[in-house]
Phi, psi and omega in degrees: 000320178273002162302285194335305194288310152323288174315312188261009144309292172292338168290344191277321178300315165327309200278334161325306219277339198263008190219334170236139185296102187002315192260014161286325188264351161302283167341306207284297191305321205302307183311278209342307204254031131271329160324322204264326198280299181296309151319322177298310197276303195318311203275326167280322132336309186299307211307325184292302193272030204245324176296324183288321172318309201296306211270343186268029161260185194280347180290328187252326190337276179358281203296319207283047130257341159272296191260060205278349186297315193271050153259295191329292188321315178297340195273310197295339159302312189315310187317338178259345183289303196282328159253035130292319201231350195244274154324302162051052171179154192289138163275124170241169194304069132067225214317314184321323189286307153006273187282311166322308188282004193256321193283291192261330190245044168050038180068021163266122171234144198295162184272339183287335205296338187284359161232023189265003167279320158332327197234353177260320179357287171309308197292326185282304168295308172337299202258028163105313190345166193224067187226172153270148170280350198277331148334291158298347179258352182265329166335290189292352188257329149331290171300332172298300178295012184243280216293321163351291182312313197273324187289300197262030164035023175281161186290185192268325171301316184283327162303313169284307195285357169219050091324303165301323229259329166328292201296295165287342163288351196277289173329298201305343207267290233275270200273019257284086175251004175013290200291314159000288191300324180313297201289333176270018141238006135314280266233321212237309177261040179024017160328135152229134222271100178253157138309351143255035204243287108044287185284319183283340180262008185274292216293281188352288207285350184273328202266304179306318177273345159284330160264013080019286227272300196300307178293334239208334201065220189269040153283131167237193190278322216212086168290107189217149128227149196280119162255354167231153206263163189279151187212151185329293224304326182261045180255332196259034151253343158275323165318314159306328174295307160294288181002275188311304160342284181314311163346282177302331100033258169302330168286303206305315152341293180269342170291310179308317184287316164354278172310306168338314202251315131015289200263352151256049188244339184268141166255144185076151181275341191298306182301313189288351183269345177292282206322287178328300211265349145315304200306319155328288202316300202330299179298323177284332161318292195303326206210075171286002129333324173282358205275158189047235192277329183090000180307313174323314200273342182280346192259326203257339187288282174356306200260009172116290181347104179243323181328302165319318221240298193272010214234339171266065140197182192307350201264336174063052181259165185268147184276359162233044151284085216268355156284344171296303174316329188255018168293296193274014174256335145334309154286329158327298177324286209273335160241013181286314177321300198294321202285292192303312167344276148348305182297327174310275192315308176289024190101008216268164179240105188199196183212165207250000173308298190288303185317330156320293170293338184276324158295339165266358164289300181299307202282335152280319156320313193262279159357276192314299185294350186268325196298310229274318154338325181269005173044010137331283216238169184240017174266165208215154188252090264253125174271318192291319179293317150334299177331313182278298186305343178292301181315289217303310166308343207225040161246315221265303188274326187291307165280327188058054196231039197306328162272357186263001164294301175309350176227350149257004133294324181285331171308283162009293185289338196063035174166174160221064168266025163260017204273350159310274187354298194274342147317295104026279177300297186298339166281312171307335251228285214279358171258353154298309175310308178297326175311315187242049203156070186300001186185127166286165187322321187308305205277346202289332194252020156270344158325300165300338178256021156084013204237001183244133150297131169212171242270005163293102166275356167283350152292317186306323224255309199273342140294341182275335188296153160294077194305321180296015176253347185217029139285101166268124193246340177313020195245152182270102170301144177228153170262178157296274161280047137306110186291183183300303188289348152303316169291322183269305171312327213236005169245275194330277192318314197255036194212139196254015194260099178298324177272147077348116168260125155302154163188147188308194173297305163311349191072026177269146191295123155267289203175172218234139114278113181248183193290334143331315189281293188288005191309297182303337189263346200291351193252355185262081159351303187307333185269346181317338173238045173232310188285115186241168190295345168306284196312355194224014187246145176216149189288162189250151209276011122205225195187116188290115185283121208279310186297338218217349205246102156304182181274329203277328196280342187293301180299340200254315189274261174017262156351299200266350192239356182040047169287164180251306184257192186137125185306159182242129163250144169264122167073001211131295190273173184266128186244308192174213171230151133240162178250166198273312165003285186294310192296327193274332174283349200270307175318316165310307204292337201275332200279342191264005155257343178279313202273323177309000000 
């Protein structure tokens, strides 16, 4: 069967190259994998709420109001049952695995990611996890599109653009957002946006929100309509709105890696899932508003409905004391980062999409109401319009996605007469926010290892190069004590190589001899035992780190040292030179597959 299968692979890929051209079957791949990318959410979607349906029956109602702390914990085991024994491979954080593989592994993604999210996701969110699907579901569409990719033998630029092409059918499908998806796989996977970029990641996002559509209708994520219209007078409270934005922004930011680093301070995965997913129950206990994806809660703040929301839980408040009321939606604001954390740190599988919106629904809600409240002004403020536009800020800071805040709330809204407002908010949110939080939560930490694309392409093109393509290891080694005539019989004479590298016993890095150096002495025999290579080796003006040194840092210590050659150490050891040659022709090559 798998002969078969082969074959008629290769007969097809034959008949592809003679009969359709590259950017026909490019166009041809992308609808595919928004079909495909849009099957993914549909599936992932069900799966969630087919769980939240088990526990929110009449069989259970009981226990999930007494022990409501253990479904988290219950979900995040499984979650670990399964990619122990079922998976046997690391699952990654949706988009963040994402942008690595795009970055460091040529747009190739393990085979596992298109269905291991499928199966850990539904169990983390189902059961309470305080995460988004969207992460996994843009994750899972991604993978579909690279082994796609990797099955029709295309190159790594077509390859990496319908990955993107993934990314926006995966949105567009979740939020039935077309325009959105575009600009958030722009935006986010540092795509560039040509017209040959343009159309496949258009078809993706067109195939995927129809098959959204097909399964699902007119049902969204998100109920709204704008019933009050925006007016000159609330421009400078959404400016005050961004502010706050950002604010929230930057906390949410910074507690998450906080926690982040936290919890990779633990040995074994077992504590943290003991640890996490207690702390997790613990928290959904006090405060079941966190529990899971949060959309409910995000639909009754929009439409005003705070009542539902401050009234669920153990504390029995009344909803119409309204400094308790904006306390405890403040505290929402403020333990929503920690519960996704937590889910984080103990293993759980989600994305930071919802918590994001969720904490940006409350935080424009709690702005409008405090104004409208202090009777300071006397024109009053559409609390639902803020709400929405609250998203849009804390998508702009959090995310650093300003435009695709901007264009999926006005997709959202059904029309854009909020699209000042949100300008306005998103822009302020995300140039502040950025001043002090340099890579939003996907990027930071391949962003700290020199490893995220972004919208440079002369970064891009020196991240995408191989340092093992353009390391020569082919050099004639010298000891220390090696005479002058041991340099010339047994390096010079047998080496097509002007440099020399020394090293130790051990094989550590001294310093370099070149032909330059011995040149005036190599023919004076009388000197053949007398001169050794301590005395005639000299150090070089810097060093490649093989482990720890980018391409952009390689090019650069070139640049500063106007070296020609420079040594690579591994590990320690003496590995090999790049030569600046080789690095500049290998850069030509990589830009003319990039741009190509």
């Amino acid at each position: 069967m798998a002969k078969k299968s082969k074959k008629f692979l290769k007969r097809f890929l034959i008949w592809k190259y003679q009969h359709i051209s590259d950017k026909q079957f490019v166009r041809i791949a992308s609808a595919i994998i928004g079909l495909l990318a849009g099957l993914g959410a549909v599936i992932l979607k069900n799966l969630t709420h087919f769980i939240q349906h088990l526990l929110e029956s009449e069989f259970i109602i009981d226990i999930h109001v007494a022990f409501y702390f253990i479904f988290p914990l219950f979900g995040l085991f499984l979650v670990r049952m399964i990619k122990r024994y079922v998976i046997k491979k690391k699952v990654g954080h949706g988009i963040p695995s994402t942008l690595f593989t795009i970055s460091k592994l040529k747009g190739i993604m393990p085979r596992h990611q298109m269905w291991s999210s499928i199966l850990t996701a539904p169990l983390t969110v189902g059961f309470g996890g305080s995460v988004g699907l969207e992460g996994p579901t843009v994750a899972t569409g991604a993978a579909l599109g690279s082994n796609f990719a990797r099955l029709m033998h295309v190159n790594q630029t077509t390859r990496t653009l319908l990955i993107g092409a993934a990314a926006a059918g995966a949105m567009s499908s979740i939020f039935k957002a077309p325009i959105a998806a575009i600009v958030f796989a722009v935006e986010i996977f540092s795509l560039e946006l040509t017209m040959v970029s343009m159309i496949p990641l258009l078809l993706a996002s067109i195939t995927a929100v129809l098959t959204s559509y097909f399964f699902f209708g007119d049902d969204v994520l998100l109920h709204f309509s704008i019933e009050d219209k925006f007016h000159l007078y609330d421009v400078i409270f959404y400016v005050l709105l961004g502010v706050s934005s950002a604010a929230v922004s930057i906390y949410f930011s910074k507690i998450y890696f906080k926690i982040g680093a936290f919890f990779r301070d633990f040995k074994g995965a077992h504590k943290r899932l003991i640890f996490g997913g207690i702390a997790l129950g613990i928290m959904v206990f006090l405060i079941p508003p966190l529990f899971g994806e949060g959309y409910s809660i995000i639909n009754n703040v929009l439409k005003g409905n705070i009542t539902p929301i401050v009234s669920n839980n153990i504390f029995q408040i009344e909803p119409d004391n309204f400094l308790i009321v904006i306390v405890l939606l403040i505290g929402l604001v403020l333990f929503k980062v920690i519960a996704t954390s937590l889910t984080f740190g103990a293993g759980g599988v989600g994305g930071i999409f919802a918590p994001t919106l969720f904490t940006g629904s409350i935080t424009g809600y709690v702005f409008a109401s405090i104004i409208n409240h202090s009777n300071i002004f006397s024109h009053q403020l559409s609390s639902s319009n803020f709400a929405m536009v609250g998203m849009a800020g804390l998508m702009a800071g959090i995310l650093q996605a300003p435009l695709t805040a901007i264009f999926l709330i006005a997709e959202l809204t059904g029309g854009y007469e909020l699209f000042v407002p949100l300008m306005i908010v998103s822009s302020i949110s995300y140039l502040i926010a950025k001043r002090y939080i340099p890579y939003n939560i996907y990027a930071s930490e391949l962003a700290e290892k020199g490893q995220l694309l972004t919208h440079d392409k002369d970064k891009n093109v020196l991240m995408l190069m191989d340092i093992d393509k353009v390391i020569e290891t082919n050099f004639i080694v010298l000891k220390p004590q090696m005479t002058l005539g041991e340099i010339v019989n047994n390096a010079v004479a047998k080496s097509s190589r002007n440099h020399f590298p020394v090293v130790s016993s051990e094989n550590e890095f001294l310093g370099v001899i070149t032909l330059d150096d011995i040149r005036s002495i190599m023919f004076n025999t009388k000197l053949y035992g007398k001169e050794r290579v301590l005395d005639l080796m000299h150090s070089v003006p810097d060093i490649i780190n093989y482990e720890t040194d980018s391409m952009e840092v390689i090019m650069n210590k070139f640049k500063t040292t106007v070296a020609w050659n420079l040594p690579v150490i591994k590990n320690g050891k003496y590995y090999g030179f790049i030569s600046k040659s080789r690095l500049l022709t290998a850069y030509r090559r990589k830009l003319i597959n990039v741009t190509t």
